[in-house]
C-alpha positions as CSV (number, residue, x, y, z in Angstrom):
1,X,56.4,16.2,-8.8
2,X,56.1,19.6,-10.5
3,X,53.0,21.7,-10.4
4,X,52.4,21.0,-14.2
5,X,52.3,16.7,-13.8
6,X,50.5,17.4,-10.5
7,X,47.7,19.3,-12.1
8,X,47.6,16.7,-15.4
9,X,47.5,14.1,-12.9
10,X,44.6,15.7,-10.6
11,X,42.6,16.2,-14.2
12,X,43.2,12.1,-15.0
13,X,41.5,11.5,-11.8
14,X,38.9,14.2,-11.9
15,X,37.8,13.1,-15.6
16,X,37.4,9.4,-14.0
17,X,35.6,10.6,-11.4
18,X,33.5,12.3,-13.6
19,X,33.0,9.5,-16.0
20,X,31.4,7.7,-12.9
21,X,29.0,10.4,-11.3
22,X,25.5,9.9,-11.7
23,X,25.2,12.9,-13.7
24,X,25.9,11.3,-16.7
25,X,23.4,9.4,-16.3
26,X,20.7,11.7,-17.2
27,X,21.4,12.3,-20.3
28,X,24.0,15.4,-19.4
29,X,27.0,13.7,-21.1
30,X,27.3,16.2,-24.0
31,X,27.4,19.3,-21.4
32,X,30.7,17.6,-19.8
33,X,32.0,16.7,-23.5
34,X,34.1,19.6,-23.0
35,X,35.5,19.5,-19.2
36,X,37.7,22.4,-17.7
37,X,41.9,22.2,-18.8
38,X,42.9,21.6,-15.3
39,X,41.2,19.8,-12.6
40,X,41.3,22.0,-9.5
41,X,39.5,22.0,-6.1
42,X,37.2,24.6,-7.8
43,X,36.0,22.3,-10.1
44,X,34.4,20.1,-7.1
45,X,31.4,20.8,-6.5
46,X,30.2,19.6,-3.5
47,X,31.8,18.0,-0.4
48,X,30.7,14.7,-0.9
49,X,32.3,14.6,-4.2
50,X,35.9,15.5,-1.9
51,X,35.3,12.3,-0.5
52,X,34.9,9.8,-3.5
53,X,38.4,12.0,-4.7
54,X,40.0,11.6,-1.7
55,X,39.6,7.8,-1.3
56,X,40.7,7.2,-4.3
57,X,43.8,9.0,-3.0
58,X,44.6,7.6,0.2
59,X,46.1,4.3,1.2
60,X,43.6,1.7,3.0
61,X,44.8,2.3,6.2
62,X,45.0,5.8,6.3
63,X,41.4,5.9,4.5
64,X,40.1,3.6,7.4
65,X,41.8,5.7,10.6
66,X,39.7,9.0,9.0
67,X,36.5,7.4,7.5
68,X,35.9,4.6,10.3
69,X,34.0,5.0,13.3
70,X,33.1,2.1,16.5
71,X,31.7,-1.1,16.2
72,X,29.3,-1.5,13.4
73,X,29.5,2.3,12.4
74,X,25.8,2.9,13.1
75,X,26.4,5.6,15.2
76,X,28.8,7.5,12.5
77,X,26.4,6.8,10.1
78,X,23.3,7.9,12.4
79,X,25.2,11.1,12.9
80,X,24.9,11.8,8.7
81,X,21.1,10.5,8.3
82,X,19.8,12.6,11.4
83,X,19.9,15.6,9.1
84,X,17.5,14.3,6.5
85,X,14.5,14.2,9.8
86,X,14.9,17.9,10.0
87,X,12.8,19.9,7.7
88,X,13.6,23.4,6.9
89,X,10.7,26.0,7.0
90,X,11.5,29.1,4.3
91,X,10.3,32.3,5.2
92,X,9.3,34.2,2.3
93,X,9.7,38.1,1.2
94,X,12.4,39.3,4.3
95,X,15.0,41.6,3.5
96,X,18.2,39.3,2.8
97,X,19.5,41.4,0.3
98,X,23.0,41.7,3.0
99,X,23.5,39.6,5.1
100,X,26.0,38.4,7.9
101,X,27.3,35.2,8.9
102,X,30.4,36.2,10.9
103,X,30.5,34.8,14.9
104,X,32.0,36.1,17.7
105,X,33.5,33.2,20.4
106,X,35.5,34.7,23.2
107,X,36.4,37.8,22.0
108,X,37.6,36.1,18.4
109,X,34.6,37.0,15.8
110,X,35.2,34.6,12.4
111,X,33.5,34.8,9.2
112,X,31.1,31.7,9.5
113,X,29.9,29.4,12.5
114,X,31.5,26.4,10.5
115,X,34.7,25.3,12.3
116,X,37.3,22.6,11.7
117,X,37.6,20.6,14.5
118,X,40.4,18.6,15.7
119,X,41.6,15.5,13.4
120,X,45.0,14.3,14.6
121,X,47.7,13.4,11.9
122,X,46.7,15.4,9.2
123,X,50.1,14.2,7.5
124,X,48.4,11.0,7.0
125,X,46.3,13.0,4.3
126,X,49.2,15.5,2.9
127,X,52.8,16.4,2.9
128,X,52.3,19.8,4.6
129,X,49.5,18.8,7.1
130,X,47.9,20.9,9.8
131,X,50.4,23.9,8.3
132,X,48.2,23.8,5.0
133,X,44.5,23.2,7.0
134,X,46.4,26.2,9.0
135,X,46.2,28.1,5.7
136,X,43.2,27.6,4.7
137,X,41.4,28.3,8.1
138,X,43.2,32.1,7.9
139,X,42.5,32.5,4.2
140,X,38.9,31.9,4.9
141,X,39.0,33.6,8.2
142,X,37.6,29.9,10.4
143,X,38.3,28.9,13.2
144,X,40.6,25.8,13.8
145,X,41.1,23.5,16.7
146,X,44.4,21.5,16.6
147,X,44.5,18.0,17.6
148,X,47.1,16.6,20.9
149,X,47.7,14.5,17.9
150,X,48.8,16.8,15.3
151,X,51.3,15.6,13.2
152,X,53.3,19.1,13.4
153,X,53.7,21.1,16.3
154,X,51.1,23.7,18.1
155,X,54.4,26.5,17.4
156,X,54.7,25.9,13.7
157,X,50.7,25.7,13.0
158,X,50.3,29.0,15.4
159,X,52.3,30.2,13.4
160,X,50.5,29.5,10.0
161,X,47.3,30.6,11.4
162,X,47.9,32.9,13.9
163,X,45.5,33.8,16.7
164,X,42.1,31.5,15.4
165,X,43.5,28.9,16.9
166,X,42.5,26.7,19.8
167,X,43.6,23.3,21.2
168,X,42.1,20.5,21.6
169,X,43.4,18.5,24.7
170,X,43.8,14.6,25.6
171,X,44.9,14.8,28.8
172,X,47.9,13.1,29.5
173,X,47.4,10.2,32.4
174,X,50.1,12.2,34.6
175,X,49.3,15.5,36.0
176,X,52.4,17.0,36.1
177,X,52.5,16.0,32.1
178,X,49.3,17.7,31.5
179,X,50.9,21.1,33.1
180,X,53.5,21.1,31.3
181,X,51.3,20.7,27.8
182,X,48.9,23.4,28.5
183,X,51.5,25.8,29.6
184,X,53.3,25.2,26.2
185,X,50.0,25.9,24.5
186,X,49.1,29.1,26.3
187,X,52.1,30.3,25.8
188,X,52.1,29.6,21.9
189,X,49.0,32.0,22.5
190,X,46.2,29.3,22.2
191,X,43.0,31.6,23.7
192,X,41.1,28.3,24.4
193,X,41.9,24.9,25.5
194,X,39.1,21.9,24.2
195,X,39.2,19.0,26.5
196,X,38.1,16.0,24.9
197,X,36.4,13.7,27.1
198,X,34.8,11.3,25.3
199,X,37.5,8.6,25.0
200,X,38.1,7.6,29.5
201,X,36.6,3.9,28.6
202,X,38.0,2.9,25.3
203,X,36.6,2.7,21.8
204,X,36.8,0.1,19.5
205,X,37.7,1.1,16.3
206,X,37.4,-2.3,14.2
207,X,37.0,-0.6,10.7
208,X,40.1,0.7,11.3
209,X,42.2,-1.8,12.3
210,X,40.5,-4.1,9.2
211,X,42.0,-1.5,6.7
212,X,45.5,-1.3,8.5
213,X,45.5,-5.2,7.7
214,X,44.8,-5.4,4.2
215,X,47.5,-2.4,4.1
216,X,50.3,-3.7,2.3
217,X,52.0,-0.2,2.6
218,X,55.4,0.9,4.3
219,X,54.9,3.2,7.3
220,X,58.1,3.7,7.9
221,X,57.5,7.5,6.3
222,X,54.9,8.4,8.4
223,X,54.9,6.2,11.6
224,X,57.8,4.8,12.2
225,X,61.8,5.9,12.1
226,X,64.6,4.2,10.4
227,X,65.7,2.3,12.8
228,X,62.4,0.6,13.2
229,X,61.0,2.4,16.6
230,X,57.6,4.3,16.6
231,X,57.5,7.8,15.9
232,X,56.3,9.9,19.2
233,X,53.4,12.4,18.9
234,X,55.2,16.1,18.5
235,X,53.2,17.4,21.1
236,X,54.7,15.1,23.7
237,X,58.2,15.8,23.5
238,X,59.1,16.6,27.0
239,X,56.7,14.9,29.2
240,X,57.0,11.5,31.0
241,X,54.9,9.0,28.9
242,X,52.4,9.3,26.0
243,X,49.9,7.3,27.4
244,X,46.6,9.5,27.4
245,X,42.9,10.1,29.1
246,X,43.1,9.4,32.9
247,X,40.0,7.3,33.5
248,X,40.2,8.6,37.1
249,X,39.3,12.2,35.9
250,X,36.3,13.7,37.4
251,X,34.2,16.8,37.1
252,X,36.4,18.5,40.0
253,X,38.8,18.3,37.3
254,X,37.4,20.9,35.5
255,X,38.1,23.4,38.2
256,X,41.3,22.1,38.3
257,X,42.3,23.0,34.3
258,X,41.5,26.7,35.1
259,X,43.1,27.4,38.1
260,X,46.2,26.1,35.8
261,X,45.3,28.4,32.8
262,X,43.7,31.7,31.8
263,X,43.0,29.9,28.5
264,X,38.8,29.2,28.2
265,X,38.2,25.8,28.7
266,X,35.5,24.3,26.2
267,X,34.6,20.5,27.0
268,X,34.4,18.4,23.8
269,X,32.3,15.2,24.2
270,X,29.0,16.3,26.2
271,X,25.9,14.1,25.0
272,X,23.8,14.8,27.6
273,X,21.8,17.3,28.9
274,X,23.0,16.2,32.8
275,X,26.5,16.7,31.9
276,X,25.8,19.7,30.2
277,X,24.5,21.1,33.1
278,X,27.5,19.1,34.9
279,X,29.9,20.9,32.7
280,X,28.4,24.7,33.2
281,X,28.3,24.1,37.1
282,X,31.9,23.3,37.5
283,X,32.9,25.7,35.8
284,X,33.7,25.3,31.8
285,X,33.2,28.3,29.3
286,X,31.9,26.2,26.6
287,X,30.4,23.0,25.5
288,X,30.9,21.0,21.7
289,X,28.5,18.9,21.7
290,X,30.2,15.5,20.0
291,X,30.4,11.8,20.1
292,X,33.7,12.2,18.1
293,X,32.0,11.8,14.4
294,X,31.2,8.3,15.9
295,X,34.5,6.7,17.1
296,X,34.1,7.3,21.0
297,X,31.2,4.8,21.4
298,X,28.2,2.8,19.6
299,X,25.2,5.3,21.8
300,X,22.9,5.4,18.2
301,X,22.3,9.2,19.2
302,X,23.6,11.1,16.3
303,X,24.6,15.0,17.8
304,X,22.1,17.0,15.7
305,X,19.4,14.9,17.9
306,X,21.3,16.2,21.3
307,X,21.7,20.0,20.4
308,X,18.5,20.9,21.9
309,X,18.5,19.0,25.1
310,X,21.8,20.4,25.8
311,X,21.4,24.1,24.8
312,X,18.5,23.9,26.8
313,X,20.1,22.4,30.0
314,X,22.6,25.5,29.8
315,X,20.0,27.9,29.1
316,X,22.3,29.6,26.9
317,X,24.6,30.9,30.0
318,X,27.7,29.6,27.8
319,X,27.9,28.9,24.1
320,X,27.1,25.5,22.5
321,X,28.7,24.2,19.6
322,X,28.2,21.0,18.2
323,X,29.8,18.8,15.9
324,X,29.1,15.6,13.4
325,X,27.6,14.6,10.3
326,X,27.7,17.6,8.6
327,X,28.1,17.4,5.0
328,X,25.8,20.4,3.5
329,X,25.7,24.1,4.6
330,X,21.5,23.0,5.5
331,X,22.9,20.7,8.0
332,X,25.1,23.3,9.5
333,X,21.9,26.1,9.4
334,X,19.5,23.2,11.3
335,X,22.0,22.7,14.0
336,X,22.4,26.2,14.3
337,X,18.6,26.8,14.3
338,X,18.7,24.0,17.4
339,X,20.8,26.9,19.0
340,X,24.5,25.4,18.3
341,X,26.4,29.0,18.3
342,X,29.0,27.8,15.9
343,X,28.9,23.9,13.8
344,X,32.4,22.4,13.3
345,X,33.7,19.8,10.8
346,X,35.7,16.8,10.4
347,X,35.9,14.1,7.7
348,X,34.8,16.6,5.4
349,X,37.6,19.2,5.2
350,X,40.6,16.4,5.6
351,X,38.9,14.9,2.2
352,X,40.0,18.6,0.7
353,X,42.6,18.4,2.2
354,X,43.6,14.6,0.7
355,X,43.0,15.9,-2.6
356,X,44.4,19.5,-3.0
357,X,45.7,20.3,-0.1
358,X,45.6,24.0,1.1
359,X,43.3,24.4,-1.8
360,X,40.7,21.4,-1.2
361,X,40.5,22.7,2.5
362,X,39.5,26.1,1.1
363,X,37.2,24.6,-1.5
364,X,35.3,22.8,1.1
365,X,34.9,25.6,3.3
366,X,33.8,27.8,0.2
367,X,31.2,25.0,-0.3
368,X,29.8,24.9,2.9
369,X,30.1,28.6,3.7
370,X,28.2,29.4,0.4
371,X,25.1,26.6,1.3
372,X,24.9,28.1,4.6
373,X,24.3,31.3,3.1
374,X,21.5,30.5,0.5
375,X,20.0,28.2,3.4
376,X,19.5,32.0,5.5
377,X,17.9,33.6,2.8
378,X,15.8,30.9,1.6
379,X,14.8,30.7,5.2
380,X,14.7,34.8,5.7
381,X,17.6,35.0,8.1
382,X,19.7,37.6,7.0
383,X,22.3,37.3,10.6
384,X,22.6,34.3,12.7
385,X,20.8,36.0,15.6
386,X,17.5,35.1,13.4
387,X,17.6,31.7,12.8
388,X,15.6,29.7,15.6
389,X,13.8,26.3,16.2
390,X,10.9,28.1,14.0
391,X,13.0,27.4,10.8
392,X,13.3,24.0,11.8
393,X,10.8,21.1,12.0
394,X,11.7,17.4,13.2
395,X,9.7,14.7,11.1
């Protein structure tokens, strides 16, 4: 399709989207008589408006693998709500007039705390996948963390974002397997390795697997090859088996992963401030903070709740970052005020990313980035080093 039809055909679906927002409503429907040409990723805006676009986009089954979490989804959905119990307290008359929201994480600085975090198969939601989320993370100088289940390889999206990125790793079930994937990341040049560790007991992911069945779709394109077999993950070309998450692994194996590396090791999937403490002891440079947007298990504890407790259990001896829910740049400032050092995203940047691509993934990030900021000087914190639990109250 050429960039022309694509464009006319974004605008269609924009103006219908449009048609059906509450804004209209209110009386506003002369002020949108006149609506922009072309429908662009800059004429979203806000993040929640990425997702009704982007599900009008997406096949059911592809919609339900991103949007779906365990269970009955109370914990995904506990993760959003959380942020509507924490008040903001503005300070008034401080000196914002510059202000700074770049982050330093081992020896990296980027120019906001908001992160993408790891969302495998971002081919599922566009053509050019993790290469055009790659993009947009160095356009917008953010960090990324690339899924074990990235749809392209670590070389190609290393390449396309160069040294801001980090890996997130399911460790295969054989040991020699898992050498033999975090060698090929570090030597890709991957500064820090993200073991998830959320996922040792199963998840039942029964949204999901409701949407793949009213799917009348072929996946031969995306999932399968022509000859009928299933396509294997990229990133295990090489090893023994693609079978994932030893449930025999133990905190020893913490020590384990960096006697193997000289990457960092961060460990994704700490909701607790025992493991946290756990997690420092043994040896890990990092923490996220994560229940995996609500697909690892039904605990009802969204992660803005579990911030504290953990950041406290390390007593800021390694950096916290947290993930989950977070669809305004307030949310991101509150979790940061709970002393997250950086806040990373999910659902929200593959919905830009559904819709326009490299563009939508930018847009989103704009979004955010831009909340953030007006958040910190509403609140009189013109660096991150100001904001604390005093901005912050919990109803």
């Amino acid at each position: 399709m050429s960039r022309s039809n694509q464009h006319a055909r974004y605008r269609r679906e924009f103006l219908r989207f449009l048609a059906a927002s509450p804004v209209l409503a209110y009386g506003l429907r002369e002020s949108w008589a006149q609506p922009a040409a072309t429908a662009l990723a800059r004429d979203v805006l806000s993040v929640p408006d990425f997702e009704t676009l982007a599900r009008s986009r997406l096949s059911p089954a592809h919609w339900g693998y991103m949007a779906s979490g365990v269970d009955d989804n109370l914990t995904l959905q506990a993760n959003v709500d959380a942020y509507r119990n924490v008040q903001l307290r503005p300070r008034r008359l401080v000196d914002v007039s510059t202000l700074d929201s770049s982050i330093e994480l081992f020896g990296q600085r980027f120019a906001s705390p908001i992160f993408i975090c790891p969302v495998g198969g971002h081919r599922m939601f566009h053509e050019d996948g993790e290469v055009a989320t790659a993009r947009a993370a160095k356009a917008r100088n953010t960090l990324q963390i690339l899924s074990t289940q990235t749809s392209i390889a670590v070389e190609e999206v290393m390449a396309a974002r160069g040294g801001g990125l980090w890996y997130q790793l399911y460790m295969p079930q054989s040991w020699d397997d898992t050498e033999k994937l975090v060698r090929r990341v570090e030597a890709v040049g991957c500064p820090v390795l993200v073991w998830t560790i959320d996922l040792m007991g199963g998840r039942n992911l029964e949204t999901s697997t409701r949407a793949q069945r009213t799917d009348a779709g072929q996946c031969i394109a995306c999932h399968t090859t022509a000859t009928g077999g299933r396509r294997t993950s990229v990133m295990f070309s090489g090893l023994s088996s693609t079978r994932i998450n030893p449930s025999n692994a133990t905190w020893d194996w913490v020590g384990r992963l960096k006697k193997m590396t000289s990457m960092k090791i961060v460990i994704k999937g700490i909701e607790t401030g025992e493991d946290a403490r756990l997690a420092r002891e043994h040896g890990a440079d990092g923490i996220l903070v994560s229940n995996h947007g609500g697909r690892a298990a039904e605990t009802l504890r969204p992660t803005i709740d579990i911030v504290p407790e953990v950041v406290d259990a390390v007593s800021n001896r390694i950096p916290v970052l947290m993930d989950g829910g977070v669809r305004r740049g307030s949310d991101a400032f509150k979790a940061l005020a709970y002393g997250a050092r950086a806040v990373g995203i999910g659902r929200p940047y593959t919905w830009g990313l559904a819709t326009f691509g490299q563009e939508g993934v930018e847009r989103v990030l704009e979004i955010l980035q831009a909340e953030l900021t007006m958040t910190m000087r509403q609140c009189g914190t013109p660096t991150l080093a100001r904001i604390t639990r005093a901005h912050v109250r919990h109803l």
